[in-house]
FIZA-597999 format. One record per residue (C-alpha): residue in one letter; x, y, z. Coordinates in steps of 0.5 Angstrom, whole numbers, plus 500, padded with zeros to 3 digits. Each point is the difference from the previous one (the first is absolute). Layout:
// residues N
+--------+-----+-----+-----+
| residu |   X |   Y |   Z |
+--------+-----+-----+-----+
|      a |   X |   Y |   Z |
...
+--------+-----+-----+-----+
// end
This chain:
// residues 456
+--------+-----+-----+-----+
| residu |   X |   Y |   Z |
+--------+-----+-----+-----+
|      x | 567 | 226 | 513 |
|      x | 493 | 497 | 497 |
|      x | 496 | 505 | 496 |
|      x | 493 | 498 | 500 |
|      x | 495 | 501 | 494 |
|      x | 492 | 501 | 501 |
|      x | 498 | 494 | 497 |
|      x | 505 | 496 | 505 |
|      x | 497 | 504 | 506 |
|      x | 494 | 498 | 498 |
|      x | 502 | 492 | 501 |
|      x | 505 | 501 | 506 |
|      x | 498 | 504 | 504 |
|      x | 506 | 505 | 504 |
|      x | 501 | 502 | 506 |
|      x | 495 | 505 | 503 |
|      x | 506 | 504 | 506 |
|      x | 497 | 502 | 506 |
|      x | 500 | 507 | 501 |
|      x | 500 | 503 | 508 |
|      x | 498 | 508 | 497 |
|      x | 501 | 506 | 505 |
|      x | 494 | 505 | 499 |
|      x | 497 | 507 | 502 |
|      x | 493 | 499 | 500 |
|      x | 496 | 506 | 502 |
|      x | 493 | 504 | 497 |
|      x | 503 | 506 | 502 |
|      x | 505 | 501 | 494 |
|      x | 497 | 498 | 493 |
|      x | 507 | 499 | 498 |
|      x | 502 | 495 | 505 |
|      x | 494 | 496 | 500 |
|      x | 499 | 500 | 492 |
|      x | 509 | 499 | 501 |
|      x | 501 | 493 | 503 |
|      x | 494 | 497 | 497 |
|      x | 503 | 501 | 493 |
|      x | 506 | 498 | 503 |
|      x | 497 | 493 | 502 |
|      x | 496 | 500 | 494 |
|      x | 505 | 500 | 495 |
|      x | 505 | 494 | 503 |
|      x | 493 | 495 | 500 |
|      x | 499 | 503 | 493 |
|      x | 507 | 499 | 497 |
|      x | 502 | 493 | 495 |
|      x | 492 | 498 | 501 |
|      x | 500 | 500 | 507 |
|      x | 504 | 495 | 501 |
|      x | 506 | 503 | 502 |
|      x | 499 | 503 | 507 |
|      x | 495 | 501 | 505 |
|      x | 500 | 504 | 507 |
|      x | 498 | 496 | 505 |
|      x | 501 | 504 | 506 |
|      x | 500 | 508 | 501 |
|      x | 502 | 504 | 506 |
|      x | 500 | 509 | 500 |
|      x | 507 | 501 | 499 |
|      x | 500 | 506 | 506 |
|      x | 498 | 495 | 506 |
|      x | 507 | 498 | 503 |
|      x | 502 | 493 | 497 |
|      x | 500 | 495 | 506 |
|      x | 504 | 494 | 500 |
|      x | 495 | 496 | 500 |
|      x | 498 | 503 | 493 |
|      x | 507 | 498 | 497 |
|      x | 500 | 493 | 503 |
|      x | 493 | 499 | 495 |
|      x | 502 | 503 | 494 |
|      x | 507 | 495 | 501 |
|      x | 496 | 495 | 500 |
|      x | 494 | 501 | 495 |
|      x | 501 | 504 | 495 |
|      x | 505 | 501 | 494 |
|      x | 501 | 507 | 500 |
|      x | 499 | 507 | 503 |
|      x | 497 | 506 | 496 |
|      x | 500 | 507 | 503 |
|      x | 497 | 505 | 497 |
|      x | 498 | 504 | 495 |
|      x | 499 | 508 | 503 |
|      x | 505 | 505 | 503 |
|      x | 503 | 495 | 505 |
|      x | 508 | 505 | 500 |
|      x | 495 | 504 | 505 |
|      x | 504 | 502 | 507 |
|      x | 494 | 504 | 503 |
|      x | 494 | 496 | 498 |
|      x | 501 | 494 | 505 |
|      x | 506 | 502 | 504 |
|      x | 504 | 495 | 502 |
|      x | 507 | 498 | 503 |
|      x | 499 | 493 | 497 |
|      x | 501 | 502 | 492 |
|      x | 501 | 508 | 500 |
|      x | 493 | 499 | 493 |
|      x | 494 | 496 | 501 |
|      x | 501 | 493 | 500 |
|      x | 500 | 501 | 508 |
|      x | 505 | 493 | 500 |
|      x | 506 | 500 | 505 |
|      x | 507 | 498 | 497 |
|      x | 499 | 493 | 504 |
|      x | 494 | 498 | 498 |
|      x | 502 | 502 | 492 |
|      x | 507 | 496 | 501 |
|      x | 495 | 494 | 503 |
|      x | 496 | 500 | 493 |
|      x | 502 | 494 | 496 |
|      x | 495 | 501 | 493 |
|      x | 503 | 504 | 495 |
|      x | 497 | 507 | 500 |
|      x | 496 | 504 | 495 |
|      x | 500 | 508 | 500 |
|      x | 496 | 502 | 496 |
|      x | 497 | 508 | 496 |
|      x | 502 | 503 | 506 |
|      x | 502 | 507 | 500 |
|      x | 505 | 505 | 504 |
|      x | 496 | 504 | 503 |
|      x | 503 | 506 | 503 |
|      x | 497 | 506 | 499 |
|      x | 503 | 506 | 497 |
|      x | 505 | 503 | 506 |
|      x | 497 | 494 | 504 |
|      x | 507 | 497 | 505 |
|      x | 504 | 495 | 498 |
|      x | 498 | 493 | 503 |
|      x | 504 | 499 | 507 |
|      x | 503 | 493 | 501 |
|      x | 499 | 494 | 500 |
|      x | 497 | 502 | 493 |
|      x | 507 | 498 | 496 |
|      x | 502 | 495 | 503 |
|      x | 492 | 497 | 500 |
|      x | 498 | 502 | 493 |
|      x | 507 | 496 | 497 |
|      x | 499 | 495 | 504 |
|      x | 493 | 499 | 497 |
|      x | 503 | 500 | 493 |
|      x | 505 | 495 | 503 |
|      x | 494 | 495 | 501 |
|      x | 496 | 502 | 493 |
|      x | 499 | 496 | 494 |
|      x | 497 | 507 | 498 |
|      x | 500 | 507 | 502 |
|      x | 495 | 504 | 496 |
|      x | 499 | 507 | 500 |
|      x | 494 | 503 | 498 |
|      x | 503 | 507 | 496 |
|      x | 507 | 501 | 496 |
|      x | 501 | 506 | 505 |
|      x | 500 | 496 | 506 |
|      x | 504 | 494 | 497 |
|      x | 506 | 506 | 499 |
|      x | 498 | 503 | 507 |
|      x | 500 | 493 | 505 |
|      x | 507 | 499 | 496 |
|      x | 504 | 504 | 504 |
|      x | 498 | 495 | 507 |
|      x | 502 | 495 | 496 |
|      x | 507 | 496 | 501 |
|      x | 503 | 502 | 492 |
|      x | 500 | 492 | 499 |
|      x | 494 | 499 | 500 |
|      x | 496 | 507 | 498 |
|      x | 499 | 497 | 492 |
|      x | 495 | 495 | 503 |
|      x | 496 | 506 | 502 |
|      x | 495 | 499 | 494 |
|      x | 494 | 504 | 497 |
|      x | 493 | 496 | 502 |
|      x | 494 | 505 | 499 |
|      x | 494 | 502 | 505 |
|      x | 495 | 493 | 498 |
|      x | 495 | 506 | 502 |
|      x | 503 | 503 | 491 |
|      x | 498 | 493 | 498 |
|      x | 492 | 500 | 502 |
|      x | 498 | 500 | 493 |
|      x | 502 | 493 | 499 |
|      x | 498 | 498 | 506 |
|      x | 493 | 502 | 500 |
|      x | 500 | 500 | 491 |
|      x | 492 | 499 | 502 |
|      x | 500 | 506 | 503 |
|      x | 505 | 505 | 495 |
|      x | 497 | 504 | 495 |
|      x | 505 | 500 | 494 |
|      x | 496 | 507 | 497 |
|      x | 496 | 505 | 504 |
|      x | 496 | 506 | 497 |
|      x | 505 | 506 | 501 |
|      x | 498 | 504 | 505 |
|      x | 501 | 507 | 504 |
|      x | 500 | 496 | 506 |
|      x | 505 | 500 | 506 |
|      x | 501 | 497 | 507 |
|      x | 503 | 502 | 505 |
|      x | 504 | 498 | 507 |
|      x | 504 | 504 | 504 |
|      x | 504 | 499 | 506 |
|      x | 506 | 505 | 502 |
|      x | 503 | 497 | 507 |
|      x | 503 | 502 | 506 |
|      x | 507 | 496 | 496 |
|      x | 499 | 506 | 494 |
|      x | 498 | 506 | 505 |
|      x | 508 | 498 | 504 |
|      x | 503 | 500 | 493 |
|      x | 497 | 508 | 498 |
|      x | 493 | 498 | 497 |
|      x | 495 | 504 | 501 |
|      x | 493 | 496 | 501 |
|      x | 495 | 506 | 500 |
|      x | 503 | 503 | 494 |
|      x | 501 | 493 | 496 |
|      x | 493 | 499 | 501 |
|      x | 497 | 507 | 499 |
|      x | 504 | 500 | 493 |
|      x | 496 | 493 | 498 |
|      x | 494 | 502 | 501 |
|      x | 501 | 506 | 497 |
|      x | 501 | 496 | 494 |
|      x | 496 | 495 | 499 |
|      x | 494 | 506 | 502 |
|      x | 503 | 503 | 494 |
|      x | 499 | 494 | 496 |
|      x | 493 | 498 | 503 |
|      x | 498 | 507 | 497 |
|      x | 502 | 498 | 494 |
|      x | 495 | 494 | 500 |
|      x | 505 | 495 | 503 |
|      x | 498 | 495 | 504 |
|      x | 504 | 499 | 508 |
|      x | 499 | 494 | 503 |
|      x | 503 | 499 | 507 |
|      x | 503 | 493 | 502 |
|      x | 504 | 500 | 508 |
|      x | 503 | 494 | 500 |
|      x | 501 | 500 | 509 |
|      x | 498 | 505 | 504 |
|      x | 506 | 506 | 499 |
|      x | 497 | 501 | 494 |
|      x | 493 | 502 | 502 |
|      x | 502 | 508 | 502 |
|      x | 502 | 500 | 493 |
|      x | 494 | 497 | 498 |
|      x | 496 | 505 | 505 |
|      x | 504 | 506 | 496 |
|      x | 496 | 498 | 493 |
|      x | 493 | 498 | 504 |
|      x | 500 | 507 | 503 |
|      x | 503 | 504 | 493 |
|      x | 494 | 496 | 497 |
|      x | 504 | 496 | 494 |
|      x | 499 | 494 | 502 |
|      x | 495 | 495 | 496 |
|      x | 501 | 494 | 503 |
|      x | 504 | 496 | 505 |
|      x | 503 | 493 | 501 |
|      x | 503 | 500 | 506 |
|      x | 504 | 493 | 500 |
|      x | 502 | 499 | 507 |
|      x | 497 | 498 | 507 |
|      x | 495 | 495 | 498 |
|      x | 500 | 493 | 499 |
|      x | 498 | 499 | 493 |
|      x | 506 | 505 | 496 |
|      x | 504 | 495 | 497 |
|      x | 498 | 499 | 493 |
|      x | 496 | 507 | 501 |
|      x | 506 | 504 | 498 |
|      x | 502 | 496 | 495 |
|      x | 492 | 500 | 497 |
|      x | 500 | 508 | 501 |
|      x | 507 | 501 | 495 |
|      x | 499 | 496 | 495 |
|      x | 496 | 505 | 497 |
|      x | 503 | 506 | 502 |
|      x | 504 | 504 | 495 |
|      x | 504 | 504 | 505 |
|      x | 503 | 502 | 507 |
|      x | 504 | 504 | 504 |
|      x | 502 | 498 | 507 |
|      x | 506 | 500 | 505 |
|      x | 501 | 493 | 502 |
|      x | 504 | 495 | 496 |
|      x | 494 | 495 | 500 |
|      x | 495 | 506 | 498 |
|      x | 505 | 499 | 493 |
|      x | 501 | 493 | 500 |
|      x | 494 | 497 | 502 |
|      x | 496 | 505 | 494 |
|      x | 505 | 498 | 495 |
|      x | 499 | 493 | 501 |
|      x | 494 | 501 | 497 |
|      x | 502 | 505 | 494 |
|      x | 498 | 506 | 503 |
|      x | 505 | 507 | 499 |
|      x | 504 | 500 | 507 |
|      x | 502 | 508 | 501 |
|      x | 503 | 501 | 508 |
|      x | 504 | 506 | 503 |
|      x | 507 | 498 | 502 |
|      x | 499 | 500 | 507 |
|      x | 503 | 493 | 500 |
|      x | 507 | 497 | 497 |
|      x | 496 | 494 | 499 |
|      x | 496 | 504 | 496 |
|      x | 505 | 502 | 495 |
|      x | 502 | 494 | 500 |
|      x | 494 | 497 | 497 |
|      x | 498 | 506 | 496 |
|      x | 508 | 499 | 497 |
|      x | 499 | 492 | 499 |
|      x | 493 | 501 | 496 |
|      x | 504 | 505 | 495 |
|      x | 497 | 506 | 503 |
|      x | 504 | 504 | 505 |
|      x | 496 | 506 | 498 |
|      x | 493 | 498 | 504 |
|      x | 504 | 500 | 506 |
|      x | 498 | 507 | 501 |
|      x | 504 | 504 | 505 |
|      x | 495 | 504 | 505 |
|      x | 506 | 506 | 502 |
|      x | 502 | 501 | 494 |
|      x | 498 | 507 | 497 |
|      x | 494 | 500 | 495 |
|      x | 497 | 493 | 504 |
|      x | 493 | 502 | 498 |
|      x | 501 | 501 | 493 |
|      x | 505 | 494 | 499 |
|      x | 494 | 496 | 503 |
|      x | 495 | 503 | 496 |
|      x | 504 | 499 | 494 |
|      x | 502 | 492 | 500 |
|      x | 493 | 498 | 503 |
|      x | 497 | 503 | 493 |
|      x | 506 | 497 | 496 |
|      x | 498 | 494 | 502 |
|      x | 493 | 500 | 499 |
|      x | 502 | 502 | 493 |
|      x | 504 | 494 | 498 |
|      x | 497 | 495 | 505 |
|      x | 499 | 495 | 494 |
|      x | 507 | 500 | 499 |
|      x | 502 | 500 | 506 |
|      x | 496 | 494 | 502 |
|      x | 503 | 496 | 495 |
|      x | 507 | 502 | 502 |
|      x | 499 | 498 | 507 |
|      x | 496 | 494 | 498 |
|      x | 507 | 498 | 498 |
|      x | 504 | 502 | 506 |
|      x | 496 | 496 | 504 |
|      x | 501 | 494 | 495 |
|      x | 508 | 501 | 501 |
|      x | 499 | 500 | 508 |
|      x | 495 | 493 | 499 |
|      x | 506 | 498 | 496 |
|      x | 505 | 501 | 505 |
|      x | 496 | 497 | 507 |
|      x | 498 | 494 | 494 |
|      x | 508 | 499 | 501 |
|      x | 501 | 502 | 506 |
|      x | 495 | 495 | 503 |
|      x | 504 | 495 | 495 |
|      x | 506 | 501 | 503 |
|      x | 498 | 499 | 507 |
|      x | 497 | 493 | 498 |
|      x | 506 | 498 | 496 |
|      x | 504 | 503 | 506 |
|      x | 497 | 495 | 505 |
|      x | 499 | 494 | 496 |
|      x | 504 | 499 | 495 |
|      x | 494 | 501 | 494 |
|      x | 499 | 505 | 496 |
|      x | 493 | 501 | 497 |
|      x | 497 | 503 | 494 |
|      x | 497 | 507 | 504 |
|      x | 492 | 500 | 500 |
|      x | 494 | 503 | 504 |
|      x | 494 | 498 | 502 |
|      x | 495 | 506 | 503 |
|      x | 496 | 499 | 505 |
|      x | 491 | 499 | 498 |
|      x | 496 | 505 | 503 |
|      x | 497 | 493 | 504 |
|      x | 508 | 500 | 503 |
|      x | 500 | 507 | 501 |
|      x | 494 | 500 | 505 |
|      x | 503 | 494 | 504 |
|      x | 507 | 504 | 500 |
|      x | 496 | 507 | 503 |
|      x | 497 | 495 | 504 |
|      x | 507 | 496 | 502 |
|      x | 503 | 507 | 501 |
|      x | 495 | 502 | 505 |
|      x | 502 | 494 | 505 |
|      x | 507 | 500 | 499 |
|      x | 500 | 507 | 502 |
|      x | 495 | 499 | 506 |
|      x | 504 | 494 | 502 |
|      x | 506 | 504 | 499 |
|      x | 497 | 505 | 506 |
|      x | 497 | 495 | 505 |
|      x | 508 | 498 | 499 |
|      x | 503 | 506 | 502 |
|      x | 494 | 502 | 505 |
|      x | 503 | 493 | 504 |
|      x | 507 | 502 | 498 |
|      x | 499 | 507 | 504 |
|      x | 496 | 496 | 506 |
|      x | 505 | 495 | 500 |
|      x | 506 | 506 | 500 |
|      x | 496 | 505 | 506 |
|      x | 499 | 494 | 504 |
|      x | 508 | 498 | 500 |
|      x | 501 | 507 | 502 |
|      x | 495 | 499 | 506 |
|      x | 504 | 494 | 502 |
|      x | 507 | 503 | 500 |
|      x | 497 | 506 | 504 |
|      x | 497 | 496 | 505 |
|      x | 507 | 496 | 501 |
|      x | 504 | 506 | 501 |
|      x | 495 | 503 | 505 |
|      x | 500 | 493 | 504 |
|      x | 508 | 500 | 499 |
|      x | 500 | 506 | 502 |
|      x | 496 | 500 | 507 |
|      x | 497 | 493 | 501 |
|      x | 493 | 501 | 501 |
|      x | 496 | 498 | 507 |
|      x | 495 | 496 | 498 |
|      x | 503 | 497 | 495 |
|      x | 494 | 495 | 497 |
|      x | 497 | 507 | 497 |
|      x | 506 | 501 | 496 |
|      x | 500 | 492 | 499 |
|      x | 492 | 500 | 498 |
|      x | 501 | 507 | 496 |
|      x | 507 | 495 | 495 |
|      x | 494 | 496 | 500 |
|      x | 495 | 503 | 497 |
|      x | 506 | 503 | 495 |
|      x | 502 | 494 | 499 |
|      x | 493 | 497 | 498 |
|      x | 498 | 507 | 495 |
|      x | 507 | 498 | 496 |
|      x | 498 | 493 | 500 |
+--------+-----+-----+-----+
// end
């Protein structure tokens, strides 16, 4: 095994692998289209960016065809799939994985580069059905093909073991939210102080996945606003940041209540990438229920307070040493506990900063080995771990990148779905011809026609 130092970087240059990433990108949910961006951004970054660089990308929802395995066999060195809640049944239901990652057993078998799962998360919901099959046999055949499989909480890695064959269950391994780490990421943007201040932002979203599980919406909501009515009087300002348009009815409840004195709405338009990003880094404070909306915040050294309407919000708050800001809205005395540990915080804000400050070094420390272990395991080499952020000047080419990528991603999947109706066509009218021959065959002849050329 050869182990390179800078200065022998700099005169023989090492490999750069060629990485083929399976993404989500969408404006319609601030943390996925900050989340995949961060993913790509941190593996160009490590070692200087010469260590890995993602050539292609594809949503990882869409079916994976055939013809998608045989291109990432011939072109690239390896697959990434993540980050983000994949261990998912019901957001992208399919029969293909039983989670996300909308793969067959067969196309997964085909795969001949070595996978790399990374800070993905198991996603079930509190109360939520166990995965139905083939998720056992898929997820332990995906680990089977990995040179990594990282798991964006500790909760998650302890939870995603019980699917795991026992032999394979110590290759599960911690790999925070590259989402946490935007402090190295954007140093630029990132403030190390900020003047401390009675001031909150707000997101809230309680689904029809919580409403299953016994959550009352209207209840959560209403004791919310009543407590940050409360510290509105008292001089605190409410700011409101939807970050998809679920959470705009809360949004709304704070507009009505009159509390609300200012807003960043950080989905649905072109521009909100590095919007979010901006916005936290001068926020002393949220209160959220998406994980994103305590991840994305404490990237950026904001204090993240939740309700636990989540796991995976536990899980975090447990991993960043405060399982106490996951507050849990059906327990008795919500409101006061609320009200409590948001004016604890804005009392040791300072110090809480610094705290924090140090976690995000340890999670940074841990992708850092992370990604060094990745290369060692796909080369052979190991590297002395390293970062190099993006510019402002490379930033706005990255948005503008992100853009193409994802209207490129739409015409595909608008093609793929014609392709698709116009296959089901042409059964259709085989059967009918088979069924009863027509009499003037040269219609259903110039109709085949006409299909055939609309395929074409």
């Amino acid at each position: 095994m050869v182990t390179r130092a800078p200065d022998d970087l700099a005169r023989d240059a090492m490999k750069r692998l060629r990485l083929f990433h399976f993404d989500i990108k969408t404006y319609g949910n601030y943390g996925d289209t900050l989340l995949f961006e961060t993913v790509r951004e941190l593996f160009e970054g490590f070692a200087g960016g010469d260590a890995f660089e993602i050539v292609q990308s594809r949503q990882l929802r869409d079916p994976v065809t055939p013809r998608l395995v045989d291109f990432i066999n011939e072109h690239v060195d390896a697959v990434v799939v993540g980050g983000g809640g994949l261990f998912l049944s019901d957001t992208n239901p399919n029969q293909r994985s039983g989670w996300q990652w909308n793969i067959s057993l067969e196309q997964l078998r085909r795969i001949e580069k070595p996978l790399i799962i990374f800070a993905v998360g198991n996603n079930r919901f509190i109360d939520q059905a166990d995965f139905a099959d083939p998720f056992r046999e898929h997820v332990n055949l995906t680990l089977e093909k990995s040179v990594f499989f990282g798991l964006r909480n500790h909760g998650s890695v302890e939870t995603i073991k019980d699917y795991i064959t026992e032999a394979n269950r110590d290759r599960v391994v911690y790999q925070p939210c590259p989402t946490t780490l935007s402090s190295f990421l954007y140093p630029d943007l990132f403030r190390e102080e900020i003047p401390q201040e009675r001031r909150i932002s707000a997101e809230s979203i309680v689904g029809k996945r919580q409403l299953r599980a016994g959550f009352d919406a209207a209840s959560i909501y209403a004791d919310q606003v009543e407590v940050l009515a409360k510290l509105s009087d008292e001089g605190w300002r409410i700011e409101s940041v939807p970050h998809a348009r679920a959470d705009m009815g809360f949004h709304d409840l704070l507009t009505e209540r009159g509390i609300v004195d200012s807003e960043h709405v950080l989905w649905g338009n072109r521009d909100v990438l590095y919007q979010g990003i901006e916005y936290f880094a001068g926020l002393p404070m949220i209160l959220g229920t998406r994980g994103h909306a305590q991840m994305v915040p404490f990237g950026m050294g904001a204090i993240p307070l939740s309700l636990y309407v989540h796991h995976k919000i536990r899980y975090f708050a447990t991993d960043i040493g405060h399982a106490e800001w996951a507050i849990d809205p059906r327990a008795d005395g919500f409101q006061d506990t609320l009200y409590r540990t948001i004016n604890e915080a804005y009392e040791r804000q300072p110090e809480l900063r610094k705290e924090l400050a140090g976690v995000r070094q340890g999670f940074f420390d841990t992708s850092m080995k992370n990604l060094g272990d990745i290369y060692r395991s796909l080369t052979g080499e190991t590297v002395a771990p390293s970062f190099r952020p993006l510019s402002p000047q490379e930033r706005r080419t990255a948005a503008r990148a992100y853009d193409s990528s994802m209207r490129f991603d739409k015409l595909e999947q608008d093609h793929n779905k014609v392709k698709r109706e116009l296959t089901k066509a042409r059964k259709e009218l085989e059967a009918v011809a088979a069924a009863a021959p027509p009499r003037r065959p040269s219609v259903a002849a110039r109709v085949r026609r006409r299909l055939s050329r609309l395929g074409s």
